[in-house]
Backbone as a ProteinNet text record, in pm:
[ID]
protein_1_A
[PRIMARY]
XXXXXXXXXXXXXXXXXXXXXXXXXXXXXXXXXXXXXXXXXXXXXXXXXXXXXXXXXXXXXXXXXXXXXXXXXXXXXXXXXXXXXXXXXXXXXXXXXXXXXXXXXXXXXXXXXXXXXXXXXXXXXXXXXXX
[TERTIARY]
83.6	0	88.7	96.8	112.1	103.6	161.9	134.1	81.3	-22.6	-85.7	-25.7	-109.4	53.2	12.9	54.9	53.3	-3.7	-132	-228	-217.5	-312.4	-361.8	-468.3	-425.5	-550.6	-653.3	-573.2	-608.1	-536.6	-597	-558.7	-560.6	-533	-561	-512.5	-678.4	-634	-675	-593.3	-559.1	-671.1	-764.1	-869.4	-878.8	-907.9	-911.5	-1056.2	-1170.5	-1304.9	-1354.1	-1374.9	-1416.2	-1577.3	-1640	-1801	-1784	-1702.1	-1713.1	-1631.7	-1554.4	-1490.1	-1552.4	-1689.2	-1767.9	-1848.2	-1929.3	-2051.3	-1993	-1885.3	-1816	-1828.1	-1776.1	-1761.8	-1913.8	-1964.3	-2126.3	-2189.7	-2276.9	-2335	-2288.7	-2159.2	-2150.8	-2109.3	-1975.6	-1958.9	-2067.9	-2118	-2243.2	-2179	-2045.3	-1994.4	-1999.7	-2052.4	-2079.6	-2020.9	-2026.3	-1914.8	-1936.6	-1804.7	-1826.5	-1804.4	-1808.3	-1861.4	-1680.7	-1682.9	-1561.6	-1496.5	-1347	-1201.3	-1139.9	-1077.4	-964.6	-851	-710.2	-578	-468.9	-369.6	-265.5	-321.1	-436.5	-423.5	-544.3	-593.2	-706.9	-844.5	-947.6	-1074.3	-1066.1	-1078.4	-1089.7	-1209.5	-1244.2	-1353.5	-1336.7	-1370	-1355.2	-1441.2	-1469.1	-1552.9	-1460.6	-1593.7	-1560.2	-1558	-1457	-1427.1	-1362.6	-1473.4	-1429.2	-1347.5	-1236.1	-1164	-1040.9	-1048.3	-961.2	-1054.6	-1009.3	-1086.2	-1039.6	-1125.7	-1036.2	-1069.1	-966.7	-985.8	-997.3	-1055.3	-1055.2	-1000.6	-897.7	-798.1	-830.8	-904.9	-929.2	-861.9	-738.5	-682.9	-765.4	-715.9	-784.4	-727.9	-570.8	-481.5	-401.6	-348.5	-232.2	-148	-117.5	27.7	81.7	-36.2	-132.9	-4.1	10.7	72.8	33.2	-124.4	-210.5	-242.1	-193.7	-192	-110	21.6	106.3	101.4	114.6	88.6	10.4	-106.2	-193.2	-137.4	-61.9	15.7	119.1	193.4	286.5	294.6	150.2	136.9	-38.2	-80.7	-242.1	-331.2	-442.7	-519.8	-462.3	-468	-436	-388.7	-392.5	-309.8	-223.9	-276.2	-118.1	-60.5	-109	-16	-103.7	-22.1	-82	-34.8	-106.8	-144.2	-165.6	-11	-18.9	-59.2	-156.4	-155.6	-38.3	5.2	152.3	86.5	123.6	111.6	172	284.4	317.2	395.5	329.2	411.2	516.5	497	664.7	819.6	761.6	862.6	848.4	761.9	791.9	886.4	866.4	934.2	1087.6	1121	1229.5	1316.6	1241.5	1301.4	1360.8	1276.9	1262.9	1389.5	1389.8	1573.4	1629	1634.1	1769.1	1780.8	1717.7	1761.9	1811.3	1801.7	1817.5	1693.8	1592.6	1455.8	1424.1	1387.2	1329	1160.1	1168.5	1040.2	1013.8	878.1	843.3	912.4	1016.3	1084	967	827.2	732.1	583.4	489.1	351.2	317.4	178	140.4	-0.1	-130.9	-255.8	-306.1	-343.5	-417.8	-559.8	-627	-809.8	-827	-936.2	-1004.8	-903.6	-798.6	-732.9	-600.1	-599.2	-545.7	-368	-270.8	-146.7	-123	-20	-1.5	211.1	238	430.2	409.1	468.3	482.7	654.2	652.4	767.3	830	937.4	974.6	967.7	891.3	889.8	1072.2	1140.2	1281.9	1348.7	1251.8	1270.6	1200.6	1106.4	1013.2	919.6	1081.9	1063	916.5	935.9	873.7	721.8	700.6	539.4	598.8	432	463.1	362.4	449.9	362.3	339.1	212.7	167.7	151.4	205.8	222.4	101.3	22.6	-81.4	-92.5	-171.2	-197.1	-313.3
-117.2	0	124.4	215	330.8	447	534	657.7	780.3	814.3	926.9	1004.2	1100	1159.4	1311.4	1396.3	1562.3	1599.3	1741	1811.2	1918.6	2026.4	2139.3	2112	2167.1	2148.8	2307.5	2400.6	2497.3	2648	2761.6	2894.2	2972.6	3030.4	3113.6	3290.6	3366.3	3486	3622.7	3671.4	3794.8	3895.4	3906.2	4031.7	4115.2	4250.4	4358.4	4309.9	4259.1	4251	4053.3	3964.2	3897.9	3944	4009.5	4038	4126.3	4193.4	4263.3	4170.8	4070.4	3993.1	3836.3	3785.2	3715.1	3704.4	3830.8	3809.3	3729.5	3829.4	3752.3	3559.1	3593.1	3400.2	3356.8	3429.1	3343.6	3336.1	3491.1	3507.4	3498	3563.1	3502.7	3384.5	3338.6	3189.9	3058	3138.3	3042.7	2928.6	2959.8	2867.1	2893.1	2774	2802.8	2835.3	2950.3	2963.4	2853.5	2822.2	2709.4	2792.2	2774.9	2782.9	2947.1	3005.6	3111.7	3039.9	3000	2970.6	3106.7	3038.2	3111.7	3005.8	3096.7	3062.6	3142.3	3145.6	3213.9	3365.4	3437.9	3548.2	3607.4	3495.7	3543.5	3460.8	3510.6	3433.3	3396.4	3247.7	3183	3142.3	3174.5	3137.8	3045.2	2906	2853.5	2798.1	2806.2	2762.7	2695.7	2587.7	2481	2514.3	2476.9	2542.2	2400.2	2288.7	2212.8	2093.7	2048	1987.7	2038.8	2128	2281.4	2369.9	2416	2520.1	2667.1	2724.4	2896.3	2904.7	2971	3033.8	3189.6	3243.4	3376.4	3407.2	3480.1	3513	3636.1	3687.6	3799.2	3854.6	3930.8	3942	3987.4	3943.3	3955	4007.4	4064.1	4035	4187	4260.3	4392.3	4293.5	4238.5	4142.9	4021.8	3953	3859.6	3881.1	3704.5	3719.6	3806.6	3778.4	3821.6	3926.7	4061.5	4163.6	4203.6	4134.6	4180.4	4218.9	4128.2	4116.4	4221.1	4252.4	4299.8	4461	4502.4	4597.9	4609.1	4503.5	4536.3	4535.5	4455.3	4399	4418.7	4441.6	4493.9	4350.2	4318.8	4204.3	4125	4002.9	3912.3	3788.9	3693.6	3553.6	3550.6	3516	3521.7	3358	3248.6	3131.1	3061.8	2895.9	2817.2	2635.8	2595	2487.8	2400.5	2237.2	2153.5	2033.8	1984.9	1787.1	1740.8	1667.9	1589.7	1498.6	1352.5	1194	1160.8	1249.4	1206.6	1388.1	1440.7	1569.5	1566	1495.2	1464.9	1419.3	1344	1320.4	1410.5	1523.4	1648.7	1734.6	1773.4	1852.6	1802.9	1699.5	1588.6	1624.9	1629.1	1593.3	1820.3	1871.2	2006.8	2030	2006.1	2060.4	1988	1892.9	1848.6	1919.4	1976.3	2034.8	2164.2	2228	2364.4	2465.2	2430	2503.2	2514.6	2689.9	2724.5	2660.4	2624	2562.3	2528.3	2575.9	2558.3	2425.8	2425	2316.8	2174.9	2238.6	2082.4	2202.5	2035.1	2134.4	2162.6	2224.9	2307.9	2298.6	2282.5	2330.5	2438	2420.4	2537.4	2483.9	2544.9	2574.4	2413.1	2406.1	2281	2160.5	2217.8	2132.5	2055.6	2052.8	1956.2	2066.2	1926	1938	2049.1	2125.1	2204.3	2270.3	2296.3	2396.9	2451.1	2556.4	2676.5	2655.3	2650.7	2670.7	2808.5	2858.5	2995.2	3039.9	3151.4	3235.2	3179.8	3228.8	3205.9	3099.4	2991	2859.7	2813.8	2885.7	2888.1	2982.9	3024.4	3101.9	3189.7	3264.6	3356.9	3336.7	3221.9	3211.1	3148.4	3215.2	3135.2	2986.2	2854.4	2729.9	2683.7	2616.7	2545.2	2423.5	2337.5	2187.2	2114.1	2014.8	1955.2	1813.2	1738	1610.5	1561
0	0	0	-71	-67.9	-22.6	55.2	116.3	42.3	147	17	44.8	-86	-125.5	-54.6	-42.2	-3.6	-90	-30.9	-125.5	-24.5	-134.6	-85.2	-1.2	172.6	247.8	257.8	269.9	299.3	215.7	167.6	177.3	252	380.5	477.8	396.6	425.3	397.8	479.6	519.8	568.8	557.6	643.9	657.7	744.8	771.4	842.6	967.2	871.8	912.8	851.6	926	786.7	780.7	875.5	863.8	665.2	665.6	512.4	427.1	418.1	278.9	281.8	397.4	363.1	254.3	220.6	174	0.7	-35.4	-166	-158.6	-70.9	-56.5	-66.5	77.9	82.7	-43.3	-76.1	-129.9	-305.6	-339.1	-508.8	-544.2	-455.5	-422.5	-455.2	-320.3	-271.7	-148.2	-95.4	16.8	129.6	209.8	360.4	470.4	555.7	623.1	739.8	761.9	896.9	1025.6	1148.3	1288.1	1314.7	1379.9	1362.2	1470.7	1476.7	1586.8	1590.3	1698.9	1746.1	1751.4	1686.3	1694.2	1659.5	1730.4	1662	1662.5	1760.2	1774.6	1681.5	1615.1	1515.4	1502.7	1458.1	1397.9	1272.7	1272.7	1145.7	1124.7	991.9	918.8	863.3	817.7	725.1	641.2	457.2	340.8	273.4	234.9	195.6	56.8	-43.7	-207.3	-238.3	-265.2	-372.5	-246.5	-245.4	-184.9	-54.1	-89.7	-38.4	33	161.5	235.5	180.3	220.9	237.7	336.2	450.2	533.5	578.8	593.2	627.5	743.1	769	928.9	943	1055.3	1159	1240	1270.4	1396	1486.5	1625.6	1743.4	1839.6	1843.5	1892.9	1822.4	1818.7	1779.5	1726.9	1804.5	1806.9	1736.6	1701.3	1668.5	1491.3	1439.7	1348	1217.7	1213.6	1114.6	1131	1241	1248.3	1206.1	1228	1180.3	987.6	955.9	812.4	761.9	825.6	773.1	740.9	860.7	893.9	758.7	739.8	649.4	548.1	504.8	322.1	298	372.4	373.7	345.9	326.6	312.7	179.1	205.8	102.1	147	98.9	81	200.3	330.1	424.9	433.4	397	387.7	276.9	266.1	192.4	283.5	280.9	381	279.8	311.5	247.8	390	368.3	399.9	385.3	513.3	454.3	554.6	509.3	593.8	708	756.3	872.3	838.5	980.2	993.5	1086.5	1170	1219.5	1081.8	1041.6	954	834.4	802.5	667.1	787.6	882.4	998.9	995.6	1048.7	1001.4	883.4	784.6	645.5	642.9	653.6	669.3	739.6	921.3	969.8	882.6	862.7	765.6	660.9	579.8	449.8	528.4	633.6	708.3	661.3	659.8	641.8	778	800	870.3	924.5	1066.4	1052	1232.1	1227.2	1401.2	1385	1526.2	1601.9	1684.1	1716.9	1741	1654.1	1644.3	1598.2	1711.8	1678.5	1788.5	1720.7	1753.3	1777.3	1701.7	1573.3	1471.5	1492.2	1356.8	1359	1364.9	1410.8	1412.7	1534.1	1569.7	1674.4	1615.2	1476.3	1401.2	1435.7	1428.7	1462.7	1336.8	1359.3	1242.2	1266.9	1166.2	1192.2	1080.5	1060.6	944	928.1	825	717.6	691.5	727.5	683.7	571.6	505.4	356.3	293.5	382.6	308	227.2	325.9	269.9	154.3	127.1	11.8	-104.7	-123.9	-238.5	-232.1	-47.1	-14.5	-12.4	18	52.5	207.3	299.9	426.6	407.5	438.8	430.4	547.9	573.8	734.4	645.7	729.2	715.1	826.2	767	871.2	857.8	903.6	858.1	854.9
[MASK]
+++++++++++++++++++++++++++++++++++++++++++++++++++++++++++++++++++++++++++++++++++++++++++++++++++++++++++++++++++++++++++++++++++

């Protein structure tokens, strides 16, 4: 049997408000928003698009990563979230190449184990790794 393989789980994106960059999703979309979390300093929204979520990130927090961002690059695209089969061992494989990368996971939306990948290491996108 074969290990499946890594996909796109998620887009997480960067909003001031999500009450004003919903209705796009809801209403022209037509996708449902699911129940609002907290993590990492923000409210996540998440719609379901096909196989792939989007998430909508709220800061909650000044300090809050997604404040930050918001601060320095204004609303948009703040990561991209791959599925990997065993995230201990993408983490693993990651220090060894010398990629920047949370040292254990830690607890994102929905509870699920999650580590972010440094922009530097990847040709400047930030990646969250999950399983």
């Amino acid at each position: 049997m074969s290990e499946p393989t890594p996909r796109l789980a998620h887009v997480g994106i960067a909003v001031p408000r999500i009450a004003d960059a919903l209705p796009f999703y809801r209403d022209v979309l037509g996708l449902a928003p699911g129940h609002p979390e907290a993590a990492d300093g923000a409210t996540i929204v998440s719609l379901r698009f096909g196989d792939v979520d989007v998430e909508l990130l709220e800061p909650r927090d000044p300090d809050s990563p997604v404040a930050k961002f918001l601060a320095r690059r204004g609303p948009g695209i703040h990561h991209v979230c791959y599925r990997v089969p065993d995230l201990d061992r993408a983490l693993a494989h990651c220090r060894a190449a010398g990629y920047l990368v949370d040292e254990t996971p830690r607890h994102g939306a929905g509870g699920r184990r999650i580590a972010f990948v440094h922009p530097e290491a990847t040709a400047g996108i930030l990646l969250e790794l999950t399983e």
